[in-house]
N, C-alpha and C positions, 0 to 999 in steps of 0.2 A: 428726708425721713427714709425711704427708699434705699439710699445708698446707703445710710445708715446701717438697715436692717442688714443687708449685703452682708457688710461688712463682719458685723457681729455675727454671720451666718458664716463665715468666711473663718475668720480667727478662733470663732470659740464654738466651735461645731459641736465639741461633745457636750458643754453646758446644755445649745440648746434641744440635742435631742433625749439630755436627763430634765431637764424640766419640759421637755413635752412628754413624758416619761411619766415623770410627777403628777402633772397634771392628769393627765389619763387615769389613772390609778385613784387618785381625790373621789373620781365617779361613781369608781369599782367599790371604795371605800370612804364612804362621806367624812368629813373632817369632826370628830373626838377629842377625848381628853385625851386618848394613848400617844395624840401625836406629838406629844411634848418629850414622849421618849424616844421618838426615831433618829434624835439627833445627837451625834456623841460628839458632846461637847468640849470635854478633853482634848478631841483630834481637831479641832476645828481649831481651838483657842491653840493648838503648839502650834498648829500649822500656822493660824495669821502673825503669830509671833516671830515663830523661826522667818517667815517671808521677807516682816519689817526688816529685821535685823540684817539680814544679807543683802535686801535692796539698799538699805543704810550705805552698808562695804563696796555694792555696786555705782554708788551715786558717786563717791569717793575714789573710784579708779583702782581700790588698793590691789584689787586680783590682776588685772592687768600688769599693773607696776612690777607687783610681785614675776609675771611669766616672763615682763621685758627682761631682770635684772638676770633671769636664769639661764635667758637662752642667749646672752651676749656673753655666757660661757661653752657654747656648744659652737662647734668647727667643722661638722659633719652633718649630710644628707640624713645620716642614719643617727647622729644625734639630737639633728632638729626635730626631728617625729618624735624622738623617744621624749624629748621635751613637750611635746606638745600633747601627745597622749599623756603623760604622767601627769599633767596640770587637770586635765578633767577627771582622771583617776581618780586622783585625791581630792581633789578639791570637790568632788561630790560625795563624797560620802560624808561630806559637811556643810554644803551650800546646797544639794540637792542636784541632781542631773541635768535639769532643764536650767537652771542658773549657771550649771558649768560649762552647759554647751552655748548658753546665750553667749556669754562672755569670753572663754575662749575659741572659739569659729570663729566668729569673723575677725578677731585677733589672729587668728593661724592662717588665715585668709591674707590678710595685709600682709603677713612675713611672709610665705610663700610668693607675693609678688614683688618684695621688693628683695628676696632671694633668688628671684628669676626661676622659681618650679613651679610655676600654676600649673604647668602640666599633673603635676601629682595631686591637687587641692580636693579632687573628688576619694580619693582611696584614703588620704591622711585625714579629710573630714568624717568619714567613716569610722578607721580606725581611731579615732578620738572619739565617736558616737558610741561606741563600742564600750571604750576606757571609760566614759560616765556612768553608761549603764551597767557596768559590773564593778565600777567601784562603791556605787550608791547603793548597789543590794546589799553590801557587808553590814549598814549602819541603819540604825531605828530614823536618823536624820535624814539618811543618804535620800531617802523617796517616801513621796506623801503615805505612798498608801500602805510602808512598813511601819511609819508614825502610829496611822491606825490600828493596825495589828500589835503594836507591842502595845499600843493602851487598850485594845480590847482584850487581850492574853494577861497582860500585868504580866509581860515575862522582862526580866531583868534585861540590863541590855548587853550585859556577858551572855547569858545564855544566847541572844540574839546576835550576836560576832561567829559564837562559836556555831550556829546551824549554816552560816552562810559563808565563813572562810574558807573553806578547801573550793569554794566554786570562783569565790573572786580572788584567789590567790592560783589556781589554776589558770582561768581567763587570762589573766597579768601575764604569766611565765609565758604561754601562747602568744598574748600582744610582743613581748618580747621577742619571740624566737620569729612572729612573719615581718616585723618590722625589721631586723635583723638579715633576713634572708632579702627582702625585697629592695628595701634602700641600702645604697652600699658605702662606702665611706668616699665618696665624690665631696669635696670642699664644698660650702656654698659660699655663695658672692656673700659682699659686706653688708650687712643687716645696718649696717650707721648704728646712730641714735634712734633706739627703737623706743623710747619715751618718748621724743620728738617726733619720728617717724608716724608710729602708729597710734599714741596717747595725747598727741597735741591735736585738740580741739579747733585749730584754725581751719576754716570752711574751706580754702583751698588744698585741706589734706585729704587723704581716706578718712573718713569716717566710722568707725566701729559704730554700734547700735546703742552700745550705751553713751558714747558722745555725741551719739547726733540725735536722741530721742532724749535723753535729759539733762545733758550737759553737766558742767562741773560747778552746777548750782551749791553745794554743798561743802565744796573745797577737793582739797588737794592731800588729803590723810592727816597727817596732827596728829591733833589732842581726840580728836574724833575717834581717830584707831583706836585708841586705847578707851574710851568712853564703849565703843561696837564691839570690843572685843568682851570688852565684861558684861555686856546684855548678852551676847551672842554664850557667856557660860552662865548669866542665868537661864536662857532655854533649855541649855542643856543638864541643871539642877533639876527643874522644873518635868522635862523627861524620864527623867531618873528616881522624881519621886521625891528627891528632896526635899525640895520648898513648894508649895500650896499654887495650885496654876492661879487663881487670882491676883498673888502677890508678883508671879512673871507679866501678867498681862499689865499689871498698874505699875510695875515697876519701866515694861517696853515702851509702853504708850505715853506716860509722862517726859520720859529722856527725851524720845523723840519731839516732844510738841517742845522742845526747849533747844533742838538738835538740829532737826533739821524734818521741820514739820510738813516742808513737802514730799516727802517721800510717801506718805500715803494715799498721794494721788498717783504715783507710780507702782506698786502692789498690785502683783497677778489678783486683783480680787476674785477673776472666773472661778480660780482651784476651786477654794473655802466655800463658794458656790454651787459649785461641779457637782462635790462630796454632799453639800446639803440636801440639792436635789436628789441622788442616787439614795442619800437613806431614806426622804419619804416614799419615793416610788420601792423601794426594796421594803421598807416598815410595812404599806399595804399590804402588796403584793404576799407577804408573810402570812398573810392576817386571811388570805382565800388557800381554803386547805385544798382544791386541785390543784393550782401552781404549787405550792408548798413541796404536796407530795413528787408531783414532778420534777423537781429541780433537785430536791433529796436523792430520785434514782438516779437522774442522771451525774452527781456527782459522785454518787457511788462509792466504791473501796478505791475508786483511782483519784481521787483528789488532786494530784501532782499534777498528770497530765492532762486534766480536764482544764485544770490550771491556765498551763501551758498554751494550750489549744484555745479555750476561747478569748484569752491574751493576743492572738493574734485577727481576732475577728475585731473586739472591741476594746480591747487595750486593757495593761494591766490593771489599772487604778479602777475601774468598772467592776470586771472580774474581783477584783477583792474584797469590794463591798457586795456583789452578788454573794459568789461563793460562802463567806465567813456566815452568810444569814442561815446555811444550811448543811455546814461542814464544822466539826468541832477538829480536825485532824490537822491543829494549827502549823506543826513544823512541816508536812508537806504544800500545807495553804503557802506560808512564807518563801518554802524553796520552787514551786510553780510558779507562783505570780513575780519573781524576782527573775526566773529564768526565762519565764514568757512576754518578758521586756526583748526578749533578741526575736529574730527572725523578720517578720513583713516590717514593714516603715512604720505602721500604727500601733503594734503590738508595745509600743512605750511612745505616749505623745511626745514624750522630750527629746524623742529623734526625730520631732516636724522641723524642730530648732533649726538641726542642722542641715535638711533638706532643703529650707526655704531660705537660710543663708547661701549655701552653695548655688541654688539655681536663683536667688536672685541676681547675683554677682554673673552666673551663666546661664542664663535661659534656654541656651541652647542644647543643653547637657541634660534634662530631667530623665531622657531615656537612660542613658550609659549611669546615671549617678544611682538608679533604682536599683539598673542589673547588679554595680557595684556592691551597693550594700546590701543588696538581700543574700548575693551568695555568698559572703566574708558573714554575715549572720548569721546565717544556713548552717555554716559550718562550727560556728562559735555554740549555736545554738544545741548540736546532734554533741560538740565534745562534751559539754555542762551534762546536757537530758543522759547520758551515757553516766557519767559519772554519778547523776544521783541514782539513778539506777543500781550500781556498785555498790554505794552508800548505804543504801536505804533498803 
């Protein structure tokens, strides 16, 4: 029980200090009818839907498959990065950040060893840390806590592209031009069969995290792809406002118990948790007009980088559900909390991903891999803060 606790204290640090959070708060404010409203359910039901449906694509290999077939077209140092950053680019602003760094890290990890550059694995793990986190601020999908904000705003998800493009299409031209400067066009050795290599599930190979924590219980892509792809666009109806979230949720939940019904035992459930706990504790906390008033001044007419700033204390997913309780000033809430995903390591939990892949594989390394990514942050973090600045 003990190591239990550990552990759960270990992995899901920030659930447990939102529901001792919660809890504390219950005291402040004994439990009511109004508590039935602290929880916005909308955000919670796309969120456990959009989860199922990528864990679905994860249990299946297909992301993997898809980076192996891509980069057994790249022949350069400076085209393997750009391949490997461009997979969690994109691939988060549709699978979410911490799913594109789950999956390709320690993918990028196995090529870089069997391409003979581990020496680079800390700066290219990074600069893909980077490539998640500013491709998933572009989309209502990309990060949990924009899902939130575009169903607490009811802002369409055009207008929602359009506040945070010139920052993720900036970011990108930047990831461009340092991967460009720094890797040069040196060959790399022969990658093989990188399906075999890095995708074959046999215990004497590497291992990636999703083959050796769930295996290829589910198959091999198929008929499945195309069954995941069409849940995976009713979520995104269902976002959009189209179709009725009931009918996403009966429509997710049924495929899968016919699908591949374990995958619900594999579901980050913490998130959909996280967020539950943060609305009771924030729903009280509302409800005592000294906090109230307090949190009101101190978000102030600076909203952005109040944003920003405590993004780096307790991460942005926190901050978003604090803030939104006491700021109506949605497009700067959205461009803070999407920009205060850069900088310290905690200021977006979906760069633990990549820390803890990196220093599990080198334990030796957590000093150098810190320095590394906080000051390539640092720097990503002052061009964006500058630009909205201009902007706005």
């Amino acid at each position: 029980m003990r190591r239990w606790l550990v552990n759960v204290a270990k992995n899901e640090t920030i659930l447990v200090v939102a529901a001792i959070l919660a809890l504390i708060s219950c005291f402040v404010v004994p439990p009511d009818d109004e508590y039935t409203m602290y929880i916005h359910a909308s955000t919670i039901s796309q969120l456990i839907c959009l989860m199922i449906v990528v864990c679905g694509f994860q249990r299946i290999g297909i992301f993997r498959i898809i980076g192996s077939r891509l980069l057994q077209r790249t022949s350069t140092m400076r085209g393997l990065v750009l391949t490997l950053v461009a997979l969690t680019f994109f691939s988060a602003m549709l699978i979410t950040n911490d799913v594109a760094l789950v999956t390709f890290v320690p993918f990028a990890i196995a090529v870089l060893i069997m391409a003979g550059q581990e020496d680079k694995t800390i700066l290219v793990a990074t600069l893909m840390t980077i490539g998640a986190n500013v491709g998933s601020m572009l989309t209502p999908v990309g990060n949990a806590h924009n899902l939130y904000l575009k169903a607490l705003t009811e802002m369409s998800t055009k207008r929602f592209i359009s506040i945070m493009a010139p920052y993720s299409f900036t970011a990108a031209i930047l990831l461009v031009i340092v991967i460009s400067v720094v890797f040069g066009s040196k060959p790399v050795g022969d990658l093989g069969d990188l399906e075999t290599g890095v995708l074959a599930p046999e215990r004497s190979k590497h291992q990636p995290d999703e083959i050796r924590i769930t295996g290829y219980g589910a198959g091999y892509g198929g008929w499945r792809t195309v069954i995941y792809s069409l849940l995976f666009i009713v979520c995104l109806l269902a976002v959009s406002g189209t179709i009725p979230l009931w009918a996403m949720c009966v429509i997710v939940v049924v495929s899968f118990l016919f699908t591949d019904r374990r995958v619900f035992k594999y579901v980050d459930w913490g998130l959909p948790l996280t967020f539950c706990m943060f609305f009771i504790f924030i729903g009280n906390m509302r409800r005592v007009p000294e906090f109230y008033e307090l949190a009101r001044t101190l978000v102030g007419s600076h909203p952005l980088e109040v944003a920003v700033a405590s993004s780096q204390v307790i991460s942005n997913v926190p901050t978003t559900i604090l803030l939104s309780s006491f700021c109506n000033q949605w497009r700067a809430l959205i461009i803070g909390t999407n920009l205060g995903g850069m900088g310290t390591l905690i200021a977006s939990m979906a760069s633990l991903v990549a820390y803890k892949n990196v220093t599990r594989q080198y334990p030796d390394k957590k000093g150098r891999y810190l320095a590394v990514y906080s000051a390539v942050n640092v720097l990503f973090l002052v061009v964006l803060l500058t630009l909205s600045w201009i902007i706005e």
